[in-house]
C-alpha positions in Angstrom: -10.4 24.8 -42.4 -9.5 22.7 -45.1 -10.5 19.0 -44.6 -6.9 17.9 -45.8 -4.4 20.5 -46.3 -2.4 20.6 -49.5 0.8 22.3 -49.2 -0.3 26.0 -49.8 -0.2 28.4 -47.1 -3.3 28.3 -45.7 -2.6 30.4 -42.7 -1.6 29.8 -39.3 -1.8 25.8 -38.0 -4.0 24.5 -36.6 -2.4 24.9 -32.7 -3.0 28.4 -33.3 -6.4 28.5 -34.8 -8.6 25.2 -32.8 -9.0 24.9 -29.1 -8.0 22.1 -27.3 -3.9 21.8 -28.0 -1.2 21.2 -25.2 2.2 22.7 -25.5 4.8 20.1 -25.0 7.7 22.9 -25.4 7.4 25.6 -21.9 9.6 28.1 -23.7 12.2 28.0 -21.7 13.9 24.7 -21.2 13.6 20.8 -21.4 11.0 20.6 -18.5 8.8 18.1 -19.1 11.0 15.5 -21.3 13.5 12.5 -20.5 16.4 12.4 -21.7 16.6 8.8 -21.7 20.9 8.8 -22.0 21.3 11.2 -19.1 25.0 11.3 -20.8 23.5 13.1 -23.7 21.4 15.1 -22.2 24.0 18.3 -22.5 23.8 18.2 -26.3 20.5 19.4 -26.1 19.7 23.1 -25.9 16.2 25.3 -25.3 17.0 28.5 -27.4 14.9 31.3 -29.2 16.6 30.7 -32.5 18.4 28.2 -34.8 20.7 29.0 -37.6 21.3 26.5 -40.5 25.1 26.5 -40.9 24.2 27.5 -44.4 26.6 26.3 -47.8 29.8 27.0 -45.5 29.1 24.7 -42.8 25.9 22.6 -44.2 26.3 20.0 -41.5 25.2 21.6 -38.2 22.5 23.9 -36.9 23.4 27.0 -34.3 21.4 27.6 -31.5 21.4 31.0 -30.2 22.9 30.5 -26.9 22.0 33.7 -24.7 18.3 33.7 -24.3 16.5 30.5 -24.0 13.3 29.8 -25.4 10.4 27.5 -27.5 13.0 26.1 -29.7 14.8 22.9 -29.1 18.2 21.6 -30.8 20.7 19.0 -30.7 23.8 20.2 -31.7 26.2 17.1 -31.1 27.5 14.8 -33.7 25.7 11.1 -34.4 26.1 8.7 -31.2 26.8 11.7 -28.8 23.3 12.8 -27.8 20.1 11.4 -26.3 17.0 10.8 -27.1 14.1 12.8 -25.6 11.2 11.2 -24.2 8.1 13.5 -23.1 6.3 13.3 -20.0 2.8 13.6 -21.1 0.9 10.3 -21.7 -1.8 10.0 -23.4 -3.6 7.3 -25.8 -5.4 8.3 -29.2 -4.0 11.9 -30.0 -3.6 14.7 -32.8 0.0 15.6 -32.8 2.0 19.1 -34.4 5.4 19.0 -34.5 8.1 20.7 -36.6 11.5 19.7 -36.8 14.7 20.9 -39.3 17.8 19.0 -39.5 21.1 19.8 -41.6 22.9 18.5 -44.8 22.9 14.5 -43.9 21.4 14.2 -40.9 19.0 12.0 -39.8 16.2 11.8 -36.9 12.7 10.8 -36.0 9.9 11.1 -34.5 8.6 8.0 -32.5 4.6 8.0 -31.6 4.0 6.8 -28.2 7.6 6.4 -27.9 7.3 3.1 -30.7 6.4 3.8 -34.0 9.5 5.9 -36.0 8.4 8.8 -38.7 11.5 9.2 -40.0 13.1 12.4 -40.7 16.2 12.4 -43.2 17.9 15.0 -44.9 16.7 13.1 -48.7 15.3 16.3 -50.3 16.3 16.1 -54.2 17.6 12.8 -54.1 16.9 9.3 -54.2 17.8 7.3 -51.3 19.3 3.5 -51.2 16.4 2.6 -48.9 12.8 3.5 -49.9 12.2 4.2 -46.2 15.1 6.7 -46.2 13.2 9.8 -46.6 11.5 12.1 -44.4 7.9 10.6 -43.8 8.2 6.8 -43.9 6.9 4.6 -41.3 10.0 2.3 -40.2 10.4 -1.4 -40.3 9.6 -3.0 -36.9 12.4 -4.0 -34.4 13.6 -7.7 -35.3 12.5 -8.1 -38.4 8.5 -8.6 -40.1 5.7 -9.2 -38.1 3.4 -11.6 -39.8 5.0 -10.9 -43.0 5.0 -7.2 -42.7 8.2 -5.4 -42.8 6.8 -2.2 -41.6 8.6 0.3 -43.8 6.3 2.4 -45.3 6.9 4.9 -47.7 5.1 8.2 -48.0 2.1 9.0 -50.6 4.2 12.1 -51.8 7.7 13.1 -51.6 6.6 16.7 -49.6 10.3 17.1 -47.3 11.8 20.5 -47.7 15.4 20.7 -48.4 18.2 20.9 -45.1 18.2 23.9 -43.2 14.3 24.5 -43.9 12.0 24.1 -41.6 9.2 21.2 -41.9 5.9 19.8 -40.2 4.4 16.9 -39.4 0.3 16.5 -38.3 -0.4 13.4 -37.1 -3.9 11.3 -36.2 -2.8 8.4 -34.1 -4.7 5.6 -32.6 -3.0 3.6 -29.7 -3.4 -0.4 -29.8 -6.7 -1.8 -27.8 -6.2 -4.9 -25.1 -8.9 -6.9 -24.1 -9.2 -7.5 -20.1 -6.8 -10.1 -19.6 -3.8 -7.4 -21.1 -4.1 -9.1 -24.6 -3.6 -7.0 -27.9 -6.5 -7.0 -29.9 -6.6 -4.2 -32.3 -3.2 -2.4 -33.6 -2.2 1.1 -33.1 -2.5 2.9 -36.1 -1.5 6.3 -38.2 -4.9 7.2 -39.1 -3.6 10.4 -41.1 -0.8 11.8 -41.6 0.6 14.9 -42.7 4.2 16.2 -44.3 4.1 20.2 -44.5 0.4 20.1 -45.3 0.2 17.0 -48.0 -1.1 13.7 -47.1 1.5 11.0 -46.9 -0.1 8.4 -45.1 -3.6 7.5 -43.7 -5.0 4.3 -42.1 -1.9 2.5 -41.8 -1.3 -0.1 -38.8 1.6 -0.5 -37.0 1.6 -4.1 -36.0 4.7 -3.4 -33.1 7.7 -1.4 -32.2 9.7 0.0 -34.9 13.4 -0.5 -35.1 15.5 2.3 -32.7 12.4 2.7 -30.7 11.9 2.8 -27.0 12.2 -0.8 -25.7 8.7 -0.7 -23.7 5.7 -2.5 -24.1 3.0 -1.3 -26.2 0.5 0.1 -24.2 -3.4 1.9 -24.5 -1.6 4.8 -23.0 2.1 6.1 -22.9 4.6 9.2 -23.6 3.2 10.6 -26.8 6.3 11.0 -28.6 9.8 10.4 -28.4 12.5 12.5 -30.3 15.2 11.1 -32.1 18.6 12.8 -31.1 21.3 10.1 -31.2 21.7 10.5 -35.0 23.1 13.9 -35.2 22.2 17.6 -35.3 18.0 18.1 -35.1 15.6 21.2 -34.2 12.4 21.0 -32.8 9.3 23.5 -32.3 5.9 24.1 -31.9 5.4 20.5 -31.1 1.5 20.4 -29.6 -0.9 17.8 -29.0 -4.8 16.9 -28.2 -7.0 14.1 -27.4 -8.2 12.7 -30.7 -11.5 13.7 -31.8 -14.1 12.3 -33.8 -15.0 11.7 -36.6 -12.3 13.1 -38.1 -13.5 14.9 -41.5 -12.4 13.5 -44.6 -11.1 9.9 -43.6 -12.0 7.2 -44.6 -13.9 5.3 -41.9 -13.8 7.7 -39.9 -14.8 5.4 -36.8 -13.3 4.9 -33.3 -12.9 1.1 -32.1 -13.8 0.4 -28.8 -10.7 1.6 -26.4 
């Protein structure tokens, strides 16, 4: 395997070739997530396909709506579906997910429910925020956080255009508390991924990002939340395992203590 994969088809991912991944998907409906507007939870669909509306309807995806299956889409307009929080908690993980959203939508995926990698339909174009483009890090909730803004561009512009579908592999560590509940260390995007290119690594995450979850941060919680109040967005093959180390090829490649 590669020790940090460049964009070239190098074969199945990794969900299908290591040991050790979880399905977050069953294949057959939303088992296993939150929908944390119940109002909004019929937007969202479990189907075996998804159809781009292509250049005559660029703004929405299909889902086929006979057979359910591994595929998951929102098909409502911005503000009329939920978000979708999964049941599994966990604290440092590796996470897989792939997503596709239309001509101008906009979505995210939140690690531990907190920390937003956007996903924006910005493909060819330059966006009036930096951070509007598929694979920043967003700026925390209420403004910067001993300075920081938290919006983080990525290393390489490596989105694929609407209607396409993309990836994201992610190496997260959770924040560390001392005994007495205090925040000692961070969580932190340790690598990241955008359809096999590196566009992050080793950067902290110093609290919750704006639109996230309002929950604490914790050592453990929901791995990831997905992003569906912002219009139409598809999701598969979203898998995750423990965090293992060292991982090869990053820098400091060393676990603090949990």
């Amino acid at each position: 395997m590669p020790v940090i994969y460049d964009g070239w088809d190098h074969g199945d991912p990794p969900f299908m070739l290591e040991d050790g991944w979880k399905p977050l998907l069953n294949g057959t409906n939303l088992d296993g997530w939150t929908f944390v507007n119940p109002r909004g939870a019929s937007n969202w669909m479990a189907t075996t396909a998804v159809a781009w509306g292509g250049t005559n309807n660029p703004r929405v995806l299909i889902g086929r709506p006979d057979k359910p299956g591994g595929t998951i889409v929102n098909t409502a307009r911005p503000g009329g579906a939920s978000q979708l929080m999964c049941n599994v908690k966990m604290g440092d993980f590796e996470l897989w997910v792939e997503f596709m959203i239309p001509k101008v939508s906009n979505s995210g995926v939140f690690l531990h429910g907190l920390y937003e990698m956007q996903i924006w339909d910005s493909f060819g174009i330059v966006p009036a925020l930096e951070t509007d483009r598929t694979g920043a890090l967003y700026h925390y909730e209420g403004g910067p956080i001993s300075g920081q803004d938290g919006g983080t561009v990525p290393l390489v512009r490596a989105e694929r255009d609407h209607g396409q579908w993309n990836s994201y592999h992610v190496w997260y560590q959770a924040p560390r508390f001392d005994a007495s509940g205090k925040k000692i260390q961070p969580a932190m995007v340790l690598r990241a991924l955008c359809n096999g290119q590196l566009i992050h690594e080793n950067k902290v995450r110093l609290g919750r990002t704006q639109a996230s979850q309002n929950m604490p941060e914790a050592a453990i919680n929901p791995v990831v939340m997905l992003q569906g109040d912002h219009g139409f967005v598809a999701f598969r093959n979203i898998y995750v395992r423990p965090l293992r180390w060292p991982i090869a090829g990053l820098t400091n490649s060393t676990p603090s203590t949990p």
